[in-house]
C-alpha atoms as a printed R data frame, in Angstrom:
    type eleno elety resid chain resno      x       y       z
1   ATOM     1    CA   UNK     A     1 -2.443 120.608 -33.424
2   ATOM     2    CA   UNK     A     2 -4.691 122.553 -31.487
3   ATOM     3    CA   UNK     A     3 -3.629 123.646 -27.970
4   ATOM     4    CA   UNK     A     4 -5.929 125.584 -25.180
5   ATOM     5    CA   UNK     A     5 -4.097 128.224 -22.639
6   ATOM     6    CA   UNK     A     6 -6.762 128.743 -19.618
7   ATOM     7    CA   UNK     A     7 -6.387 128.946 -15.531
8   ATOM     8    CA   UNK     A     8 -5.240 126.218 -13.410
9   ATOM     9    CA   UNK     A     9 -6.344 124.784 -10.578
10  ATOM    10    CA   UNK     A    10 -4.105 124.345  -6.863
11  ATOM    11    CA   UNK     A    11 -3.766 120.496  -8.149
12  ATOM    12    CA   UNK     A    12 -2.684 121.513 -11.513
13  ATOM    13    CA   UNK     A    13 -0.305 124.127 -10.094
14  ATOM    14    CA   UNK     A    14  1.205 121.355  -8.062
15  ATOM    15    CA   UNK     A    15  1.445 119.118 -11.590
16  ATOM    16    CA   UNK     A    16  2.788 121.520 -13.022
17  ATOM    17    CA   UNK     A    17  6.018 122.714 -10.278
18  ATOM    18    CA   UNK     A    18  6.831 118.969 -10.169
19  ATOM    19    CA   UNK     A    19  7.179 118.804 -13.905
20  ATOM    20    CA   UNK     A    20  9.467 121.856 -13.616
21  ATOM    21    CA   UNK     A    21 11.073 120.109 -10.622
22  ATOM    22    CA   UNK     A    22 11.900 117.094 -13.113
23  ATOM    23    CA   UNK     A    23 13.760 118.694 -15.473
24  ATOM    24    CA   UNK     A    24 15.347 120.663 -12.377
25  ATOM    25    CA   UNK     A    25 16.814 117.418 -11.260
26  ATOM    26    CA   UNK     A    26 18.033 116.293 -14.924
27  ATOM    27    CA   UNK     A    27 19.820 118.961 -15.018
28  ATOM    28    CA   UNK     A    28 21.724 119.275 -11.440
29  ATOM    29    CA   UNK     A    29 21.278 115.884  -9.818
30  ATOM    30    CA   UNK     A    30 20.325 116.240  -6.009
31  ATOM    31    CA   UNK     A    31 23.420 115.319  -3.989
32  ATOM    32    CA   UNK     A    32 23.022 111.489  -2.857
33  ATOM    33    CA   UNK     A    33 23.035 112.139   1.034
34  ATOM    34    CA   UNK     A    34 21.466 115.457   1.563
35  ATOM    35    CA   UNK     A    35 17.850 115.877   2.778
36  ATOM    36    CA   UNK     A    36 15.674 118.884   2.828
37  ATOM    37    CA   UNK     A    37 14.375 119.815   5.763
38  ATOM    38    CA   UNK     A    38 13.318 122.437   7.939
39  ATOM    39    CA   UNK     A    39 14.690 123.127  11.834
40  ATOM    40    CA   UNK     A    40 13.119 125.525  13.972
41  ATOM    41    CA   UNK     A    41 14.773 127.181  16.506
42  ATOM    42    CA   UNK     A    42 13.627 129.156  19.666
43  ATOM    43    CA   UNK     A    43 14.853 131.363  22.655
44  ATOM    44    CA   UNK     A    44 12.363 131.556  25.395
45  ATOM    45    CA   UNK     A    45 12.260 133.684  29.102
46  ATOM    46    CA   UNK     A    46 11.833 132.376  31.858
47  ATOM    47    CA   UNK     A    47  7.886 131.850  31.458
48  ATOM    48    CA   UNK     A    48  8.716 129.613  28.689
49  ATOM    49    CA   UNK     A    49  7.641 132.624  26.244
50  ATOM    50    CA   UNK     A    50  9.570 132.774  22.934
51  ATOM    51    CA   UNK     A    51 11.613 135.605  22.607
52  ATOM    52    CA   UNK     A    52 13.711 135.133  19.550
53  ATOM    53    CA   UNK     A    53 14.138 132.324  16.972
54  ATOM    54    CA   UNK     A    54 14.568 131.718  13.572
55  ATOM    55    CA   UNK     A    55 13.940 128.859  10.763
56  ATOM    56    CA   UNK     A    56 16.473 126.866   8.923
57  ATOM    57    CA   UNK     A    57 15.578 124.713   5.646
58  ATOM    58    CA   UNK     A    58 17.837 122.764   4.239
59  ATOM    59    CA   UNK     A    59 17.610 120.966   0.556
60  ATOM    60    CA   UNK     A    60 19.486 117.786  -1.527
61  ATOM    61    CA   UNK     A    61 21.253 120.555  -3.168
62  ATOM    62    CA   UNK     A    62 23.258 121.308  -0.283
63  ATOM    63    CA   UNK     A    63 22.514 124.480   0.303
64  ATOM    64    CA   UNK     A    64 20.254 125.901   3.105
65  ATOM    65    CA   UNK     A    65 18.135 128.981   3.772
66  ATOM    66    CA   UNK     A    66 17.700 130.869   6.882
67  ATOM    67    CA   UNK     A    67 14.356 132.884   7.904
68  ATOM    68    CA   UNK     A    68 11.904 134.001   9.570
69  ATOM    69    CA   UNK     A    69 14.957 135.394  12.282
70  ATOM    70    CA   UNK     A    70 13.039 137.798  15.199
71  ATOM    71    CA   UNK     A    71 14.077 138.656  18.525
72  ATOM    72    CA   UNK     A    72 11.702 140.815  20.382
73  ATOM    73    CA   UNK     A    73 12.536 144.049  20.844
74  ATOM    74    CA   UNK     A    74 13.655 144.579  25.064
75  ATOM    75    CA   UNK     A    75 15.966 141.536  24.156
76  ATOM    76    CA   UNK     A    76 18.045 142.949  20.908
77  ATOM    77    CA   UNK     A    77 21.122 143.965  20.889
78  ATOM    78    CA   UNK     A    78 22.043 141.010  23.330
79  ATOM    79    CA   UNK     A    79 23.910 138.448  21.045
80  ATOM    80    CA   UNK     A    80 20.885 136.662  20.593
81  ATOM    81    CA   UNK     A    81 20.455 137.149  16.770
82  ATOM    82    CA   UNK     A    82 24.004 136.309  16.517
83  ATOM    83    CA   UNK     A    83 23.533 133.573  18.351
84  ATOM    84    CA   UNK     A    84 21.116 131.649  16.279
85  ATOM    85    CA   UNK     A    85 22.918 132.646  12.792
86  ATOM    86    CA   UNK     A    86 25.858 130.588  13.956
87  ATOM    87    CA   UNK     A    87 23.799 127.719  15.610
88  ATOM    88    CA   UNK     A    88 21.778 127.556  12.029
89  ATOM    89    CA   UNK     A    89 25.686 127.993  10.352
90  ATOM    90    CA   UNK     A    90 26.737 125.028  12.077
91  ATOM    91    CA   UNK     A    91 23.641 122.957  11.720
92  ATOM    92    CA   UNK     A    92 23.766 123.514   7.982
93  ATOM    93    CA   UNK     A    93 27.655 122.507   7.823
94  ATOM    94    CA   UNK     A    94 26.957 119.685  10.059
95  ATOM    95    CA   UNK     A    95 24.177 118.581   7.107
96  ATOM    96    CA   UNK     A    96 26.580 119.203   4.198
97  ATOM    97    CA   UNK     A    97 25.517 122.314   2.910
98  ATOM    98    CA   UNK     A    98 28.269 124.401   0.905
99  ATOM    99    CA   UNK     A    99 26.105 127.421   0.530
100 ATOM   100    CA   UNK     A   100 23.794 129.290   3.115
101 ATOM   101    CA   UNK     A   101 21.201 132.110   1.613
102 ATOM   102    CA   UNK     A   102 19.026 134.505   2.854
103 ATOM   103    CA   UNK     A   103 16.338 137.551   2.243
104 ATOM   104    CA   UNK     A   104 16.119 141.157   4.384
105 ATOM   105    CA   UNK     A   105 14.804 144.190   4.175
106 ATOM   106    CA   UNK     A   106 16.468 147.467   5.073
107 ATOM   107    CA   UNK     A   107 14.422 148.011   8.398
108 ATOM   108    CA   UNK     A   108 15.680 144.028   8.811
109 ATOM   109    CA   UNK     A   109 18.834 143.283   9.773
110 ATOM   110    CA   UNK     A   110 21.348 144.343   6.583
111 ATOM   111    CA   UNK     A   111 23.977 145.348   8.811
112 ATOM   112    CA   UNK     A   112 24.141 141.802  11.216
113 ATOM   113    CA   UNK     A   113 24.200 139.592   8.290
114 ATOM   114    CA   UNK     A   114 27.479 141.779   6.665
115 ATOM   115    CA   UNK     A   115 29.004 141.450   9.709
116 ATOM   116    CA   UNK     A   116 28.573 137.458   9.962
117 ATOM   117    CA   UNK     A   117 30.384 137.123   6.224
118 ATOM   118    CA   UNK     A   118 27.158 137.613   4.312
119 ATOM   119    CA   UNK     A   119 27.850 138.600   0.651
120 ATOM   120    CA   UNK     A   120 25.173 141.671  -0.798
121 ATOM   121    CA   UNK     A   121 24.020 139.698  -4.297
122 ATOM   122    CA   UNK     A   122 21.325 141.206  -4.867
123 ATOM   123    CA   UNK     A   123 19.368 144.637  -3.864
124 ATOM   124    CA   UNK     A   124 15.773 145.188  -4.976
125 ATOM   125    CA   UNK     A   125 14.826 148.676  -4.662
126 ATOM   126    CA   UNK     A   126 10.822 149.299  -4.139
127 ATOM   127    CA   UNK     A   127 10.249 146.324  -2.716
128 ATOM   128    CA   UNK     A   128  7.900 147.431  -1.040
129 ATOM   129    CA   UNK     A   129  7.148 150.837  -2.218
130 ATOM   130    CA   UNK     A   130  9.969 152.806  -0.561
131 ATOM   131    CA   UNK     A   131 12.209 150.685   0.793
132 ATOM   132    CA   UNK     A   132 14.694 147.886  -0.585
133 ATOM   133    CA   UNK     A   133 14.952 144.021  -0.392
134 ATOM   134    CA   UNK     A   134 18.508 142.698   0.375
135 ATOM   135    CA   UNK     A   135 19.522 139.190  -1.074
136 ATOM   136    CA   UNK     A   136 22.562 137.369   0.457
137 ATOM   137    CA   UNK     A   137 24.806 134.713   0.455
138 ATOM   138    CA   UNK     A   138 27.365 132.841   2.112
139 ATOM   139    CA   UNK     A   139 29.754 129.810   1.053
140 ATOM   140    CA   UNK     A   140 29.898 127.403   4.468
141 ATOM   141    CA   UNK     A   141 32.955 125.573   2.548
142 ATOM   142    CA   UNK     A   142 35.530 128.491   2.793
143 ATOM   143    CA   UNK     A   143 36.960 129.956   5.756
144 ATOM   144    CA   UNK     A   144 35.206 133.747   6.296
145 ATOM   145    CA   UNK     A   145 35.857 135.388   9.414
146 ATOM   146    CA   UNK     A   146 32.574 135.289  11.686
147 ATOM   147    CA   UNK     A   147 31.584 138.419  13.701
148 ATOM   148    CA   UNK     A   148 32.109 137.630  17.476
149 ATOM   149    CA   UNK     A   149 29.889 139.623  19.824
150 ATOM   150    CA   UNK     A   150 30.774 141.655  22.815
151 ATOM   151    CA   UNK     A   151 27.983 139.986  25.164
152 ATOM   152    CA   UNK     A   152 28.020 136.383  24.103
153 ATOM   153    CA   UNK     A   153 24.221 135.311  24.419
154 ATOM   154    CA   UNK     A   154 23.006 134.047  27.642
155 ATOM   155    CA   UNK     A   155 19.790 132.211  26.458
156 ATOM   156    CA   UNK     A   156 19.662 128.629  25.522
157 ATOM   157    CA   UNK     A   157 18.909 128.084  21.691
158 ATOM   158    CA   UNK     A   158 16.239 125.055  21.831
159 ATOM   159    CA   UNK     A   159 14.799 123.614  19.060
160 ATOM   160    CA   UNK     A   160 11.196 124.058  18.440
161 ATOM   161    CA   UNK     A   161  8.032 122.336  16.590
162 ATOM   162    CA   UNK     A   162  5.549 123.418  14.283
163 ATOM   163    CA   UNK     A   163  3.891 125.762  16.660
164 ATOM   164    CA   UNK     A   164  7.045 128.009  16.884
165 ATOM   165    CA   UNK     A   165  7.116 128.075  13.435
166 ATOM   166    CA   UNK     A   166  3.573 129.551  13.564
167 ATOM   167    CA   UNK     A   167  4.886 131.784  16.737
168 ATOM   168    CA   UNK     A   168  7.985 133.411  14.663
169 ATOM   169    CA   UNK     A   169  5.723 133.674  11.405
170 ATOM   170    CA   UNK     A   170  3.341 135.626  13.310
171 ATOM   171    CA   UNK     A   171  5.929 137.716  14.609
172 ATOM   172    CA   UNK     A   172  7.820 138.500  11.963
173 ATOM   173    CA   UNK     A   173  5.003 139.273   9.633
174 ATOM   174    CA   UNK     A   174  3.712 141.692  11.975
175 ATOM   175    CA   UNK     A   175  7.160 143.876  12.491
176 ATOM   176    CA   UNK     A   176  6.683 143.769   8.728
177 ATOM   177    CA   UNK     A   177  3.475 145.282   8.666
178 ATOM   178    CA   UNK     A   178  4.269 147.690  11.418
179 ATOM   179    CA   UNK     A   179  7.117 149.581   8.497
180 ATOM   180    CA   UNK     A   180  5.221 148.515   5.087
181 ATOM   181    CA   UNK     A   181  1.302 147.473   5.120
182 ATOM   182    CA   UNK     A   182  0.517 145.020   2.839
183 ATOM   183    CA   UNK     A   183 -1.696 145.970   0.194
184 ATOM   184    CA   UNK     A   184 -3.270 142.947  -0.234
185 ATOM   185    CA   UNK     A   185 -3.134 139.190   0.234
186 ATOM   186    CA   UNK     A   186 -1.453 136.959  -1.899
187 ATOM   187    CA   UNK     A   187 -2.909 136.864  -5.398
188 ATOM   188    CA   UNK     A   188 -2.077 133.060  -7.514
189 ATOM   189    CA   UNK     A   189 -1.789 133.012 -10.698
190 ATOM   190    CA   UNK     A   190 -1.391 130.092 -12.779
191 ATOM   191    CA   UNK     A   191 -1.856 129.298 -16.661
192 ATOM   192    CA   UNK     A   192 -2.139 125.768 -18.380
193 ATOM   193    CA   UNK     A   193 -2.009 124.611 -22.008
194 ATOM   194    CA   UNK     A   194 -4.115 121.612 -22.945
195 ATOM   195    CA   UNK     A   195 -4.006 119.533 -25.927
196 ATOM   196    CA   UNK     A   196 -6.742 118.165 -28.038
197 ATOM   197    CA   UNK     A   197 -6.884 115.643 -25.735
198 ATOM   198    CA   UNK     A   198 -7.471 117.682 -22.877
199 ATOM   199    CA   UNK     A   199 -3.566 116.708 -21.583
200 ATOM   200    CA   UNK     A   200 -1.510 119.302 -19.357
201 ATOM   201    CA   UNK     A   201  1.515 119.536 -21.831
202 ATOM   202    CA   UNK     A   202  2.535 123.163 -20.279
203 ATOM   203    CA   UNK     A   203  1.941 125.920 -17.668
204 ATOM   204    CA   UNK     A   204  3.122 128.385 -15.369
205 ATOM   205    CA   UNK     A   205  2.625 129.353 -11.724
206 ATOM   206    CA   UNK     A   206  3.471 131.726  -9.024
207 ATOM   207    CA   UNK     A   207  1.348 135.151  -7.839
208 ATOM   208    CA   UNK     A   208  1.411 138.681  -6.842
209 ATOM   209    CA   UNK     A   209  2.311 139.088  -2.815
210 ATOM   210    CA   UNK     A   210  0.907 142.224  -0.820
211 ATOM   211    CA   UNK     A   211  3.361 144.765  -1.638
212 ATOM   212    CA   UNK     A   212  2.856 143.758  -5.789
213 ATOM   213    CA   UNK     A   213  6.197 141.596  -6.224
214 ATOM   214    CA   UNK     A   214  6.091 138.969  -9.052
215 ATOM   215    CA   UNK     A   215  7.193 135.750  -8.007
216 ATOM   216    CA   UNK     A   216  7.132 133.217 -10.911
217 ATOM   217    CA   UNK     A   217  7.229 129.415  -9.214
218 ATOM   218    CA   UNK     A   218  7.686 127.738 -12.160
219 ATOM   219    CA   UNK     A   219  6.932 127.147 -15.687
220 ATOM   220    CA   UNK     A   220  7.322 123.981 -17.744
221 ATOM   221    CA   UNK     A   221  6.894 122.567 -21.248
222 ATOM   222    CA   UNK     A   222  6.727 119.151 -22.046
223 ATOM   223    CA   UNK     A   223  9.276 117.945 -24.245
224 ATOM   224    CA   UNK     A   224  7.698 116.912 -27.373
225 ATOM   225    CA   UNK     A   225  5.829 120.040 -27.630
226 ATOM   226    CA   UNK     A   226  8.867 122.681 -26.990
227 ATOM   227    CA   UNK     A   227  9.856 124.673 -29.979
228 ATOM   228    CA   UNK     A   228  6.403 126.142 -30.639
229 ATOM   229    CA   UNK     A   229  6.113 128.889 -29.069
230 ATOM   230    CA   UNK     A   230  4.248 127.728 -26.181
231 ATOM   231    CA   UNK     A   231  6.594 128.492 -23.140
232 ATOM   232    CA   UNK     A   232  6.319 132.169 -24.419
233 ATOM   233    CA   UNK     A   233  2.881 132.412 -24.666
234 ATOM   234    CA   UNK     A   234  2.591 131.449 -20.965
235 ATOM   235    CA   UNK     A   235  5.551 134.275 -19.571
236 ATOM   236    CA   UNK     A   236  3.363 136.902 -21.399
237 ATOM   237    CA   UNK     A   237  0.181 135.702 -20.115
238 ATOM   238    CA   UNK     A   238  1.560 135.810 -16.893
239 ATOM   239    CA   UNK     A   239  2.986 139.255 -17.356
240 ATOM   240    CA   UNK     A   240 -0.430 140.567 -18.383
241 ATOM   241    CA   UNK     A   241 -1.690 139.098 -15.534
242 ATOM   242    CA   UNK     A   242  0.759 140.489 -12.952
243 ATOM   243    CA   UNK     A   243  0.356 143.922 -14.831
244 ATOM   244    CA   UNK     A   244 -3.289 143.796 -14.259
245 ATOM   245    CA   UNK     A   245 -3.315 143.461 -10.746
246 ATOM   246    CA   UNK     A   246 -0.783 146.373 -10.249
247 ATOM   247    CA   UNK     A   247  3.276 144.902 -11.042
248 ATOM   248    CA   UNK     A   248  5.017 147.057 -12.514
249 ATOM   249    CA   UNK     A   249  8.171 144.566 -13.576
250 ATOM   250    CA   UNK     A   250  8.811 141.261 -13.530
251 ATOM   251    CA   UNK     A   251 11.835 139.353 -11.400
252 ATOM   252    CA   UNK     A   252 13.161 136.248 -12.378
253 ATOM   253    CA   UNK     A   253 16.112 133.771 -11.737
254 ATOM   254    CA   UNK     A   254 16.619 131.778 -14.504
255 ATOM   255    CA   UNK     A   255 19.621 129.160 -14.377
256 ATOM   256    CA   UNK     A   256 22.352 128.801 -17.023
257 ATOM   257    CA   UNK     A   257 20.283 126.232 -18.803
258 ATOM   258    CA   UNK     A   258 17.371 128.779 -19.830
259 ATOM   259    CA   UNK     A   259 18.542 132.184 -19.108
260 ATOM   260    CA   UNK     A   260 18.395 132.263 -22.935
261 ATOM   261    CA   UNK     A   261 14.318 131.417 -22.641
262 ATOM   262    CA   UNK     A   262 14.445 134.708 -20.472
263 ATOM   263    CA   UNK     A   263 16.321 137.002 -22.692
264 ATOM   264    CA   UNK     A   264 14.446 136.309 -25.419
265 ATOM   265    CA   UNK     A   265 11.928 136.816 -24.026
266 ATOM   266    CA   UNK     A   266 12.819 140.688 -23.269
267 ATOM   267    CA   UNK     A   267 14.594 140.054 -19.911
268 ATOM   268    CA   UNK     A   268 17.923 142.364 -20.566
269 ATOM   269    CA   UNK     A   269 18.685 143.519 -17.630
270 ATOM   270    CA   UNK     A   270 20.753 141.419 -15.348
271 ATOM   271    CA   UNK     A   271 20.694 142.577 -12.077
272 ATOM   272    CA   UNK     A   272 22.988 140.642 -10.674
273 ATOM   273    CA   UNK     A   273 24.590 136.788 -10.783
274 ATOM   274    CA   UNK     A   274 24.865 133.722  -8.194
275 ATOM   275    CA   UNK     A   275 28.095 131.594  -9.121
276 ATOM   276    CA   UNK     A   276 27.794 127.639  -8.386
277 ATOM   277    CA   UNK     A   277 24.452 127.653  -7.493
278 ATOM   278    CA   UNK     A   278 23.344 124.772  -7.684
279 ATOM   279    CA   UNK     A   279 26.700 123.418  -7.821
280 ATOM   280    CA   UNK     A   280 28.813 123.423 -11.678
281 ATOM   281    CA   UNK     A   281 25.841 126.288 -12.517
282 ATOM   282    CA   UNK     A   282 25.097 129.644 -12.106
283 ATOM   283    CA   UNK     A   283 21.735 131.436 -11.494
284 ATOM   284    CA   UNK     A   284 20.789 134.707 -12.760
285 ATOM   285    CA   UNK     A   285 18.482 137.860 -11.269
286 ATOM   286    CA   UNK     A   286 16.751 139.529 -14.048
287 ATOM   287    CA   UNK     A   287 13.963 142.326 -14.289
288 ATOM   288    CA   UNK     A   288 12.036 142.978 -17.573
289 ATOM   289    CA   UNK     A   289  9.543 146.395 -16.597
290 ATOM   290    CA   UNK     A   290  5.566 145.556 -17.205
C-alpha cells in the first residue's frame, strides 16, 4: 500500500489533534461533571486601569492551569499576586480540580509559587538562551500549607472578559521581551500521511516558538495502519524540521500509554515524571538532542 507524507494545512492540523484527542479520551475518560473553561481575572486602580490579573483554564480532567499572572510593577510586592493564586486555588477546587499546574521563568515568579506549595517538576535550562523554564505543580486534594502574606491585598479581584485576556497577554508578553527577545514568531509545522486514496490516516503537529523551543501538539495514527512504521516516520520528519529552523533538542511528554513510542524512538533521557496525571496515569518529560 502506498502512503504519501507531505505538509498540512490549519484544517488538517485541527483533524489531526482531534484524532489524537480521541484516543486521549479512550484512554483516560474525561470526568463526567467537569468542564473546561477559562476565567479571567483582573485588579484595576481607581481609573478602572488593570493593574494585575491572571488566567485560569480549567479541563474535564480535573485539573486546571494558571497563566498569564502580571502585576505591574509600582503595585508588586503588595499581596496582590498572592492574592489571585489563591482566588484561582479556590475557583479550581470549587470546579473539582485535584491538580493545579503552571509554567515560569526564572526572571518570573519561581520563588512566589514555592512559597504557595508549588512542587519544582520540571526545570528546562536554555529556554530561552540563558535562562531556565520552571514547570510546577500542585495537588488541590491534599492539605499543603499556603503562604500567608504580611499585607493582605487591598484590591478587589474582579473577573474579567475577553478584552483582559488580550490586556494581560499583552502585558505579560512584553515583560518577556523586555529579559529575552524573541527571535522570531511562531513557526507551524505539521506533516500528514495520505493513502492511495488520498485519506488522512496519520500526522503530526506543533511548531518552533521565538526563542526555538519544540512543542509537538500532537501526533496520531489511525488504527488499522499502526505497526508500519508510519508514526516514526512523522517524529523524524518533524525533528528535521525543527532542526532546520534552528532546535537544537526535542521536548516531549509522552503518557504511560506511549512513552515506549518515545523511547524507541531515541528519547532516553527522562527529565523528570508527573504522577496521576491524568488521574490512574503518569506523564513523562523527555529530551532527545537534534
Amino acid at each position: 500500500m502506498m502512503f504519501e507524507m507531505t505538509p498540512c494545512t490549519e484544517n488538517e492540523a485541527k483533524f489531526i489533534e482531534e484524532q489524537a484527542e480521541k484516543v486521549f479520551r479512550a484512554i483516560a475518560p474525561p470526568a463526567p461533571d467537569a468542564e473546561e473553561e477559562e476565567i479571567h481575572y483582573k485588579i484595576t486602580d481607581g481609573e478602572g486601569n488593570v493593574i494585575g490579573g491572571c488566567t485560569l483554564e480549567t479541563d474535564e480532567w480535573e485539573t486546571a492551569s494558571l497563566s498569564r499572572l502580571w502585576v505591574d510593577e509600582p503595585y508588586r510586592r503588595q499581596g496582590i499576586a498572592s492574592a489571585l493564586i489563591q482566588e484561582t486555588e479556590r475557583e479550581a477546587r470549587a470546579r473539582g480540580c485535584y491538580l493545579m499546574m503552571l509554567g515560569t521563568f526564572d526572571w518570573q515568579a519561581k520563588p512566589l509559587y514555592e512559597k504557595h506549595g508549588y512542587t519544582l517538576i520540571e526545570a528546562t535550562p536554555d529556554w530561552p538562551k540563558g535562562h531556565t523554564h520552571y514547570f510546577f505543580a500542585k495537588r488541590l486534594d491534599r492539605e499543603i500549607r499556603g503562604y500567608i502574606p504580611h499585607k493582605p491585598c487591598a484590591y478587589e479581584i474582579k473577573r474579567g472578559d475577553e478584552e483582559t485576556a488580550k490586556t494581560l497577554s499583552a502585558r505579560f508578553r512584553q515583560f518577556d521581551e523586555a529579559v529575552a527577545p524573541r527571535e522570531h514568531a511562531y513557526i507551524p509545522i505539521g506533516r500528514k500521511v495520505t493513502n492511495e486514496d488520498g485519506r488522512i490516516i496519520a500526522g503530526i503537529t506543533g511548531g518552533l516558538d521565538g526563542w526555538n523551543y519544540m512543542d509537538l501538539e500532537a501526533i496520531w495514527v489511525d488504527e488499522p495502519y499502526r505497526g508500519k512504521g508510519i508514526g516514526s516516520d512523522l517524529l523524524r520528519a518533524f525533528e528535521q524540521e525543527a532542526k532546520k529552523n534552528g532546535a537544537d533538542r526535542m521536548m516531549v511528554e509522552p503518557f504511560d500509554w506511549n512513552v515506549s513510542f518515545f523511547r524507541k524512538n531515541g528519547y532516553e533521557k527522562v527529565t523528570s515524571v508527573l504522577e496521576d496525571f491524568p488521574q490512574g496515569h503518569t506523564m513523562y518529560c523527555m529530551e532527545k538532542p537534534l
